[in-house]
N, C-alpha and C positions, 0 to 999 in steps of 0.2 A: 465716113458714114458712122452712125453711131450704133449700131450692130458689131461695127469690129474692134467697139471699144469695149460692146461688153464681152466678147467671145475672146479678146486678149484678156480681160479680167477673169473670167471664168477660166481660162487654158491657165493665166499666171496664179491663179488662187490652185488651181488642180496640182502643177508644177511644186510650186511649196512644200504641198501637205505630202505630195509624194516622194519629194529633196527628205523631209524631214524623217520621213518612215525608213528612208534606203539609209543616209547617215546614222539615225538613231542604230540600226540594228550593225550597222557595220561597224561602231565604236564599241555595241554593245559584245557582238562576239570578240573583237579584238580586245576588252577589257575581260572576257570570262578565258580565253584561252590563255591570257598572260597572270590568269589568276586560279586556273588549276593547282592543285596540288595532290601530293602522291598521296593513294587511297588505300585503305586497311588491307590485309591479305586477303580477307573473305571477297571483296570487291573487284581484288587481282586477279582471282581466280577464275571472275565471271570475265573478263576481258577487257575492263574495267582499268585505264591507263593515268587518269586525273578525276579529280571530282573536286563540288564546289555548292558549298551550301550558301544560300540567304536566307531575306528574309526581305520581304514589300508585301506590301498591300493587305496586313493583316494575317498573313500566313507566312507558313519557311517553304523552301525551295530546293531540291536538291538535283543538283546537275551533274553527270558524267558522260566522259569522251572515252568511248572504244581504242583499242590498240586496234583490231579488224573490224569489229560492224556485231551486232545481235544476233542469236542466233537462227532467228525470221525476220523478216523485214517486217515492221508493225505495221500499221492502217488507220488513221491517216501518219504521213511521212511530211513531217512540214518542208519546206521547201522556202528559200530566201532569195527571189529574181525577181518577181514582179514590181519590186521597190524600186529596182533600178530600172529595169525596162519601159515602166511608166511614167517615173522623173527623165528620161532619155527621153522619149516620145513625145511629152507635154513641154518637154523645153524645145525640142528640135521643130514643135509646130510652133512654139512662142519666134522662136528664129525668124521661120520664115514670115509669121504674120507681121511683126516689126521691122524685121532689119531686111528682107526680101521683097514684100509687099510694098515697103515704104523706104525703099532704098533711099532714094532721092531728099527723102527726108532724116534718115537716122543713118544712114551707112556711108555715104558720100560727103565728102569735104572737099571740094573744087581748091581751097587752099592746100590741100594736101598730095591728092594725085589728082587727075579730071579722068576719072572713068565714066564708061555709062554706066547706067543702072546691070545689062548682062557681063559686064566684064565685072564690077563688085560681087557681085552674086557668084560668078564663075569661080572668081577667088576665093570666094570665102569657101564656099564649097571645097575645091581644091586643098586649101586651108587643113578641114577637118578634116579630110577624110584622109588626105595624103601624110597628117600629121598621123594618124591611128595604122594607116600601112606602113608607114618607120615605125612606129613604136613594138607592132608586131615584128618585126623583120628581126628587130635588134630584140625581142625579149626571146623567139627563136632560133639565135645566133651563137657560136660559140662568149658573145658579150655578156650575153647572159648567167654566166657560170661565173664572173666577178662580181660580187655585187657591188662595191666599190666605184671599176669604171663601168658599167651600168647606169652608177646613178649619175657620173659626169654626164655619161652620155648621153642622159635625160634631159639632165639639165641646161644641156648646152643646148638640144634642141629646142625646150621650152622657149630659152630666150634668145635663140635664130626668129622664131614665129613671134615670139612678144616684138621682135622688132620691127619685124617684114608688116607684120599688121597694123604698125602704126605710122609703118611711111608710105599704107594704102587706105587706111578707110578714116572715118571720124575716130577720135578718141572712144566715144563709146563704143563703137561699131568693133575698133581693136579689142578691146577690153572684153567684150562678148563674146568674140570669136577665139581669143584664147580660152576663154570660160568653155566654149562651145566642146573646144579640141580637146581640152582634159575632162571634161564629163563625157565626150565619147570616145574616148579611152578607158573609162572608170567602168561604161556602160556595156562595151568591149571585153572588156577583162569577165566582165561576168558571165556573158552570151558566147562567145569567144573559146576560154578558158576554164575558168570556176565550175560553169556549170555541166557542161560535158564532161569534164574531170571526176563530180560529185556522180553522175548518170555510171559511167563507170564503174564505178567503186559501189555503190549501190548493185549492178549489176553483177560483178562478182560476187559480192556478199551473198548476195542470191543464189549463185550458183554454186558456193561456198569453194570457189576457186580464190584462190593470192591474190593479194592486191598491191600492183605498181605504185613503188612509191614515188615516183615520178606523177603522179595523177595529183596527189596530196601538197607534194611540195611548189610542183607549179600553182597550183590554185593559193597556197598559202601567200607564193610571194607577188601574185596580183593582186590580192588581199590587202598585203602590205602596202602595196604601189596607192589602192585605194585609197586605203588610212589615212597617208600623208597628201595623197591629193584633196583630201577633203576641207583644210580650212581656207587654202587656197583660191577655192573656186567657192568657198560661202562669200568670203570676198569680193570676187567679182560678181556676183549675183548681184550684191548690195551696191557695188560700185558705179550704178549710174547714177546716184543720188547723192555724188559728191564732187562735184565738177573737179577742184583742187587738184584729183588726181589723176583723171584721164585728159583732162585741159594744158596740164604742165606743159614745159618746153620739152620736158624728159622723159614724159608718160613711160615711153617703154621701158626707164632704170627704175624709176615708182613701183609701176606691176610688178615687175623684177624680183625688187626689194621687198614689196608687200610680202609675195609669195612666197620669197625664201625666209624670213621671218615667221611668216604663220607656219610652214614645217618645220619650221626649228623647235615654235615654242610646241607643236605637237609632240615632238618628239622626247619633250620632257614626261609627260602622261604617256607615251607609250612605255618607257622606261620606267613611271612610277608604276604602273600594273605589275612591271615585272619583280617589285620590289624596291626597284635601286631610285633613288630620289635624288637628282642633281639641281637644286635652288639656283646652281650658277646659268643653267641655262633659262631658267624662265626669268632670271632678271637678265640675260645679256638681252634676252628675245624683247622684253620690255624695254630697255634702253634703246635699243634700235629702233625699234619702231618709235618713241618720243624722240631722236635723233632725226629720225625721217621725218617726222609733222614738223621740227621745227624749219628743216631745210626747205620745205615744200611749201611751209605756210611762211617762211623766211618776209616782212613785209618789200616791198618793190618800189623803186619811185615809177610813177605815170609814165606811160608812153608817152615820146616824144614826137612831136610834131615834126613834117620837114622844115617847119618856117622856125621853130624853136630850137631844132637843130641844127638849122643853118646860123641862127643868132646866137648859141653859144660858141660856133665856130668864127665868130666873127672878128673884124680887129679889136684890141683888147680895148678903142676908145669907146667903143658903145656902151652907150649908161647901162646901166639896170632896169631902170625905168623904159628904157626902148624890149628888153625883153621880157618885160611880168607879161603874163598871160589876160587877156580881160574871159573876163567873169560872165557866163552868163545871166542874161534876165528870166524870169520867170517864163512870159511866153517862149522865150526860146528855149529852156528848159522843154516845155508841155510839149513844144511842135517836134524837138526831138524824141520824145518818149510817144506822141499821136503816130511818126515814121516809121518809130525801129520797134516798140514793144504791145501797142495795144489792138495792132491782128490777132496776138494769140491771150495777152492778158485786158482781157477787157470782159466786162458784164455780155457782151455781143460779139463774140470774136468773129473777122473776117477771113481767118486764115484755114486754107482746105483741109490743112492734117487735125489742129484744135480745134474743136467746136467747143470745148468748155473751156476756159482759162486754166491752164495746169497749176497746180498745186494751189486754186486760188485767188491767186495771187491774181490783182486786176489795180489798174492804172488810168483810169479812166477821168479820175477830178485831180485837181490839184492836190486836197488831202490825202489822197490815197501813194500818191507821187511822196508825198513828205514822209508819211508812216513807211515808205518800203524803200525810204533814200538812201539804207546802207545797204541792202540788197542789190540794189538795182547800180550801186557803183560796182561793188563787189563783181558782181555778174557780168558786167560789161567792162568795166576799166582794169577791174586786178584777175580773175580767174577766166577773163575776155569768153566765158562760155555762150553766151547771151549778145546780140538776138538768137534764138538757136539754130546753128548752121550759115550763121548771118545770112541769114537768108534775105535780110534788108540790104544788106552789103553797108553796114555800119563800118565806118571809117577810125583810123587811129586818131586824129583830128578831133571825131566826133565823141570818141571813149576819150579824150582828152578832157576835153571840154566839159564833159559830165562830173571826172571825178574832181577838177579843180572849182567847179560849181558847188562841187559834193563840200570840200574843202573850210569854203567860205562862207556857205549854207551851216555846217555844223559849230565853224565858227561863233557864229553867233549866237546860238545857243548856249554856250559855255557862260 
């Protein structure tokens, strides 16, 4: 229906602008507390433990952090949760209007496990929520006082779930639901942690009783947890719009990889805040990652047919000429591309989930078939994302056929 297309557009524009406020401010104080510095004696005096001057927007700035808190609590007291509560919220309803609403269409891959739509859903739920009750368990645990195996034991979990979710749901579906589990951990940590910690300490200050520093330190090191989760999951955000990645044979070493890459090269700028500048790690962090697109984007020969793979296994007297592949003709071209692609890309889609042609993109003449003929191999023959969810039940035979049309077709344009 096309109300829940604009109610996912309006939730995914809301999502956004709310992702960008909650990161902006989380880099931001993570950049001002690793860029404190010790403040004059007259400042010490006031309780006064780091300060920090700028300068934006046409004016200077000047910032300091308490050793205890003010001597009154001012009015207004700003306050930093609503960032995250509300990117939590408008992603968690984006979840379900996509990937729960429309399971059957975005969450399920019959090639991959045959669930129903309530056991997908069951899981994925399971998924988040069960991943956020480990991750408390262990940041309340004596594990927690290493921080070292701590972050194993993060990360071993992260890619337990990166992999259990790809040998349950579609490639996207995986890829979101690990997204899902580390922004409600992030979102956790705040609601959770942070902010009852800060409520605290506030509330001493007030009473002008001591403050535990056990209140400060926990919150600083889900702070931290945040930091590094953040490029991670900008990633996956962006990562339906890139088949290559969650299409692979490997999806779950992909995410993996991505993941541990974008914290690495984070971990460069959290070290530059604090002064110390290591160039080795933002070029190891770039090399890998250009190591990964090329292994990923590595080119492939075509799927093989059974009748092609039976003919290279043949006696060694068979010509060549008994195994070249014939070519197809133009209508058979069209009648393939009328079957498998123009329910959802056509000027009139017939398909229940598309009423518009997504990104476009329509296949309806012959010309339009010739202008999108590297996409449309691409999509079908090498990153096989397309039909989506093959929902056609497009065959390897049939993606065969296409890109060795694709082949001869380009051929002669040369």
């Amino acid at each position: 229906m096309m109300w829940t297309d604009w109610l996912s557009l309006f939730i995914r524009w809301f999502h956004v602008i709310a992702g960008v406020a909650w990161i902006g401010a989380s880099f931001y104080f993570i950049w001002l507390d690793n860029n404190l510095r010790t403040p004059p004696d007259w400042k010490k005096d006031k309780g006064i433990k780091g300060d920090l001057w700028a300068v934006h927007g046409g004016g200077f700035y000047e910032v300091g952090k308490y050793t205890y808190g003010p001597e009154t609590i001012p009015e207004p007291l700003h306050w930093f949760k609503w960032e995250a509560y509300t990117t939590w919220l408008s992603g968690f309803a984006l979840l379900i209007l996509v990937y729960y609403f429309g399971a059957s269409a975005y969450l399920i891959d019959p090639s991959v496990a045959a669930l129903t739509e309530s056991e997908a859903v069951m899981l994925g739920l399971g998924t988040i929520f069960g991943g956020l009750a480990l991750y408390e368990l262990a940041c309340r645990s004596p594990l927690a006082r290493s921080p070292l195996a701590f972050a194993i034991a993060l990360t071993l979990m992260i890619c337990v779930v990166t992999y259990l979710t790809t040998q349950w749901f579609s490639g996207r579906g995986a890829y979101i639901h690990v997204g899902a589990l580390i922004g409600t951990i992030m979102a956790g940590n705040v609601f959770l942690n942070i902010i009852p910690a800060q409520k605290k300490m506030v509330a001493a200050v007030a009473r002008k009783e001591e403050i535990d520093p056990a209140w400060g330190a926990g919150a600083k090191l889900r702070s931290v947890h945040n930091n590094y989760f953040t490029l991670p999951l900008l990633f996956i955000m962006i990562s339906n719009h890139y088949p290559m990645t969650y299409q692979h044979e490997m999806n779950w070493l992909v995410l993996i990889l991505i993941m541990a890459i974008s914290a690495w090269i984070r971990h460069f700028f959290n070290l530059k805040h604090t002064g110390t500048v290591k160039p080795s790690i933002l070029i190891s962090g770039a090399v890998a990652m250009l190591a990964l697109a090329v292994w990923v984007s590595w080119p492939q020969s075509a799927p093989e047919t059974a009748a092609s793979s039976s003919a290279a296994q043949s006696d060694s007297g068979t010509s060549a000429q008994q195994a070249t592949v014939e070519v197809l003709t133009q209508p058979q071209v069209m009648q393939l591309i009328t079957t498998h692609c123009q329910g959802c890309h056509s000027r009139t889609p017939t398909d229940d989930v598309f009423k518009v042609a997504p990104v476009g993109v329509v296949l309806d003449t012959w010309e339009d078939i010739e202008r999108q003929a590297p996409q449309i191999v691409r999509r079908t023959a090498i990153t096989k994302d397309m039909p989506f969810m093959n929902k056609t039940k497009m065959t390897n035979e049939e993606r065969m056929a296409l890109y060795h049309w694709y082949q001869s077709w380009s051929a002669k344009d040369e």
